[in-house]
N, C-alpha and C positions, 0 to 999 in steps of 0.2 A: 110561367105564371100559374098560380094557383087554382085559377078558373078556365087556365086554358082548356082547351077540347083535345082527348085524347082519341075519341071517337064520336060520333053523331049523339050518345047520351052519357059521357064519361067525361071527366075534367081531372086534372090531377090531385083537384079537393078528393074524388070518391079516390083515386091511387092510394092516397096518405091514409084514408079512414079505413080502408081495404088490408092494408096492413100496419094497422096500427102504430105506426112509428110516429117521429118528433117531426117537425117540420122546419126546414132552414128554410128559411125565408131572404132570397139576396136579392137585393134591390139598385140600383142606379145610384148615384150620390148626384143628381140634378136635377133641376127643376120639373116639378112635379113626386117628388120622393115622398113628400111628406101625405100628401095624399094617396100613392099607390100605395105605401106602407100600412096606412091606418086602416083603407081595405081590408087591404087581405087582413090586417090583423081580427077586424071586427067579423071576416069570414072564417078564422081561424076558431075563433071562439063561437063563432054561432054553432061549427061543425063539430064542436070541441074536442079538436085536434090539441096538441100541445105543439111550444113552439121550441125547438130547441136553440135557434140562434138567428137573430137578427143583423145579417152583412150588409152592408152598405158598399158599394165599388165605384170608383173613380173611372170610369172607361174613356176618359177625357182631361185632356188640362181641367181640372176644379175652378168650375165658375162661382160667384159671391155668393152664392146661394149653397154650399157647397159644407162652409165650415157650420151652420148652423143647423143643417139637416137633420144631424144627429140629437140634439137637445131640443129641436123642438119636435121630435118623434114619441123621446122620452115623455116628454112634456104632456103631450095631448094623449097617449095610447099607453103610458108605461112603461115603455119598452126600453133599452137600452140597447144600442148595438153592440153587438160579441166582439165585432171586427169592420173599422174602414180600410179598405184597400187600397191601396196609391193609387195612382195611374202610373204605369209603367209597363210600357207596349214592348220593349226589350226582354220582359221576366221570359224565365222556360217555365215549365209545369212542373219541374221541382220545385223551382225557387217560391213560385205561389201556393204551391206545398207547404214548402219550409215553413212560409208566411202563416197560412191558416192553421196548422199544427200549434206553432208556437202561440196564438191564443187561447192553446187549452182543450181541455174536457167539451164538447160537444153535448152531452145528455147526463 
């Protein structure tokens, strides 16, 4: 998480502004997304951090909530996700490799 605590006065917000880089931002694909998204993203830009890629993940059978997350993220915050993940508890760490390479340029 973004504002997690890295130390008693450190989050991974000051990580990312520490070193300057993009920020992936990957999120759940369930209820409550559309709100922890537009968070961090409205943290994203107060600290004005850049964001390189907005994932969304399935870490679950897809509830109804599920196939709209992503357009109404767009919707309210701009954003578009880079990449939804399936759920699929079988992948290895290639294969979700494979997967996130194959959507591309990062930065």
């Amino acid at each position: 998480g973004l504002l997690s605590p890295l130390g008693a006065h450190q989050t991974n917000a000051d990580l990312a502004m520490a070193f300057g880089l993009p920020v992936a931002l990957v999120a759940r694909n369930s209820l409550g997304t559309i709100n922890h998204c537009a968070l961090a993203l409205a943290e994203l830009q107060r600290r004005q951090l850049s964001l390189a890629a907005l994932v969304l993940v399935n870490v679950a059978p897809p509830g109804p909530d599920a196939a709209t997350n992503a357009s109404c993220i767009e919707d309210l915050c701009g954003v578009r996700p880079r990449l939804i993940l399936a759920f699929w508890p079988e992948a290895t760490d290639d294969e979700l490799s494979a997967c996130v390479a194959a959507a591309g340029p990062w930065c």
